[in-house]
C-alpha positions in Angstrom: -33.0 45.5 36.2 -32.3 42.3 34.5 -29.7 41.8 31.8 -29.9 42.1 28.2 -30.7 39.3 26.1 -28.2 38.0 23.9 -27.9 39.6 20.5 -29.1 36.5 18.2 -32.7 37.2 20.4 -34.7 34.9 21.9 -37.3 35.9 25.1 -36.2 38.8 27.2 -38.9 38.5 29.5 -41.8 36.6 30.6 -44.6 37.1 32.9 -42.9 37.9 35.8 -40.6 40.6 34.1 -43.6 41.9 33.0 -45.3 41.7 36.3 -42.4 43.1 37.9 -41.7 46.1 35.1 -45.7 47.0 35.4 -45.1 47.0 39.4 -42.7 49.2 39.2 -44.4 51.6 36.7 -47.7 51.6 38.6 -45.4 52.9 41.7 -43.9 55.3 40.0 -47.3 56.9 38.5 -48.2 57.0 42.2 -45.5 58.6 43.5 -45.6 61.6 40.8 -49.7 61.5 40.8 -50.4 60.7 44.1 -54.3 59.8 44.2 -54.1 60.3 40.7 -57.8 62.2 40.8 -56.6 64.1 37.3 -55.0 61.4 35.7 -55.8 59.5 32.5 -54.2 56.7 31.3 -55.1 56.6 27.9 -53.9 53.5 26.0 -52.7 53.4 22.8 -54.7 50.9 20.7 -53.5 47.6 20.4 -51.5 46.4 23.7 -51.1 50.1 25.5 -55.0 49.6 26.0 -54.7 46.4 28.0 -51.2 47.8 29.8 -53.4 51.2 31.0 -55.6 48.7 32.5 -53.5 46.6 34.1 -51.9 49.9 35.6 -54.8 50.9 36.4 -55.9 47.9 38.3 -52.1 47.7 39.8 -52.4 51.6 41.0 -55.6 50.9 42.7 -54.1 47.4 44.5 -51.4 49.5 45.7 -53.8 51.8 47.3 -53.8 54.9 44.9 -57.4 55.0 44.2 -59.4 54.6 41.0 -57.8 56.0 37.9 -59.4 56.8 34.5 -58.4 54.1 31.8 -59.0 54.9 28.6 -58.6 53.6 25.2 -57.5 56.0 21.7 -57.0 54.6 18.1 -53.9 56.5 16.5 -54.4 54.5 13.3 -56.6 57.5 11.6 -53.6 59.9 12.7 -50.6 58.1 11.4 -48.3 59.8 8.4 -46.9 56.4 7.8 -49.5 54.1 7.3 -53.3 55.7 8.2 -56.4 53.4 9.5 -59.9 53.9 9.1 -61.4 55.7 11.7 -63.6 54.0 14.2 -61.3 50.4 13.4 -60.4 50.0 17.4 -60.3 47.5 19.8 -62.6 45.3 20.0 -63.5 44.4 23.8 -62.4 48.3 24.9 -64.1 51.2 25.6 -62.7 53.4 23.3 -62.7 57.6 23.8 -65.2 59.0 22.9 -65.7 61.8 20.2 -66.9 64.0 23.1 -64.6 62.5 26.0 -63.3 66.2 26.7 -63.7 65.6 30.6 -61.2 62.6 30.1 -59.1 64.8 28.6 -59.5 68.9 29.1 -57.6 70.2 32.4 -56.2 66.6 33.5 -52.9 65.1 32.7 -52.8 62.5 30.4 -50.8 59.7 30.1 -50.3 58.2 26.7 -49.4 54.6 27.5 -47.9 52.3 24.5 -45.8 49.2 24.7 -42.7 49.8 22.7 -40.9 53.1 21.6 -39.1 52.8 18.5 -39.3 55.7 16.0 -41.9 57.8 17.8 -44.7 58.1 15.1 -47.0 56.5 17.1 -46.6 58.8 20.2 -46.8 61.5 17.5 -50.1 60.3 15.5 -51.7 60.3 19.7 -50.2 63.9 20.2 -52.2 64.8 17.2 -55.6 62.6 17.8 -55.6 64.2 21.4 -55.6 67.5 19.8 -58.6 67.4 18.7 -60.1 65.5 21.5 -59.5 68.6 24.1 -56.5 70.6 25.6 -54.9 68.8 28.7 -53.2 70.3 31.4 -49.8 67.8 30.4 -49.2 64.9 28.2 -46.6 62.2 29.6 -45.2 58.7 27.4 -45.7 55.8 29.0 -43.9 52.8 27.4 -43.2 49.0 28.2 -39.7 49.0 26.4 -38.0 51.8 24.2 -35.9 50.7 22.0 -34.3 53.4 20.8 -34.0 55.0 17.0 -36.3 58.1 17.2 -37.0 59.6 13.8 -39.2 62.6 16.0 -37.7 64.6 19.1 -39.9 62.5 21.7 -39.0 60.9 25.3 -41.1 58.7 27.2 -41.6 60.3 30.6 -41.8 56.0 32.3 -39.8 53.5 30.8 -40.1 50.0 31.8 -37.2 48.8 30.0 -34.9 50.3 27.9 -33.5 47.7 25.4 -30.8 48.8 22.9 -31.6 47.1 19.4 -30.3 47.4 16.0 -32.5 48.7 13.0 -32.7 45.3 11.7 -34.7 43.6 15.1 -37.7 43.9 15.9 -39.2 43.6 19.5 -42.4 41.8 19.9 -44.7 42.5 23.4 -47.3 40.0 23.9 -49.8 40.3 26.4 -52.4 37.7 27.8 -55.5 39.5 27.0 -54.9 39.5 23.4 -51.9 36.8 22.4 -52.6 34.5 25.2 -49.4 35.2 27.0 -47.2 37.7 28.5 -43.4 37.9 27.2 -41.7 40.1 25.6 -39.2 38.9 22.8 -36.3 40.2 20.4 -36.0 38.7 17.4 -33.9 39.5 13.7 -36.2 40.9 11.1 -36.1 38.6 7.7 -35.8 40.2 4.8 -38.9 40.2 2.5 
């Protein structure tokens, strides 16, 4: 594992980190699931959509089959700040309404790209709920950060970054910002 960034921010990692973290993820999915025939990677609308895929697409070019790689929109589920429903991704195949055999008797794996206080993971908890009744749930997550506000743990971790309250870490990814890095950076007060 590479080492921390200097505390006044900057980039953490580019696209080979990121190649390198998703790598290692995918291999670790693998070995825990291997063929991965009751698996789905459900990404978390924005950038945990476009990381199932890409682990999806890694799994399979490591030789662990085809796994299921699908899409769910937490916004309507949030406590903090709620989003219409049906305001997904564009360009994704979102879960469906009815997508119970995605979800019912398999494990899921909520993938999202960073960790910080845990209401996200816990607006997909409640939005899978209703979708169907799962067999497990596992976290998935680019980079925890740290500062839970909710007793949740992310079951992969590609990177474990310690922050203050006062940064803020910014994943970009190619299919929707044009590049891959992920950067630290001081918040400025409003």
């Amino acid at each position: 594992m590479s080492a921390l960034a200097p505390r006044r921010g900057g980039v953490i990692g580019g696209p080979e980190e990121l190649d390198r973290i998703l790598w290692r993820l995918a291999r670790e999915l693998q070995e825990r699931h291997p063929g991965g025939d009751r698996v789905t990677l459900c990404g978390i609308a924005t950038r945990g959509v476009h990381l199932a895929a890409r682990l999806a697409g890694l799994v399979e070019a490591q030789g662990g089959g085809h796994w299921l790689a699908v899409s769910l929109d937490t916004g309507p589920f949030r406590d903090d700040n709620p989003r219409v429903p049906g305001a997904g991704v564009p360009g994704t195949a979102p879960l469906p309404p009815a997508g119970r055999a995605a979800i019912d008797q398999r494990v899921v794996v909520l993938v999202d790209d960073v960790l910080f206080h845990g209401r996200t993971a816990r607006a997909a908890l409640v939005a899978l709920a209703g979708l169907g009744r799962p067999l497990a749930v596992e976290l998935l997550v680019l980079v925890d950060r740290g500062h839970r506000e909710l007793p949740l743990r992310a079951t992969y971790v590609g990177r474990n970054l310690p922050t203050r309250v006062d940064e803020r870490v910014r994943v970009r990814l190619r299919e929707c910002d044009g590049e891959d890095s992920i950067t630290l950076a001081r918040e400025e007060p409003e």
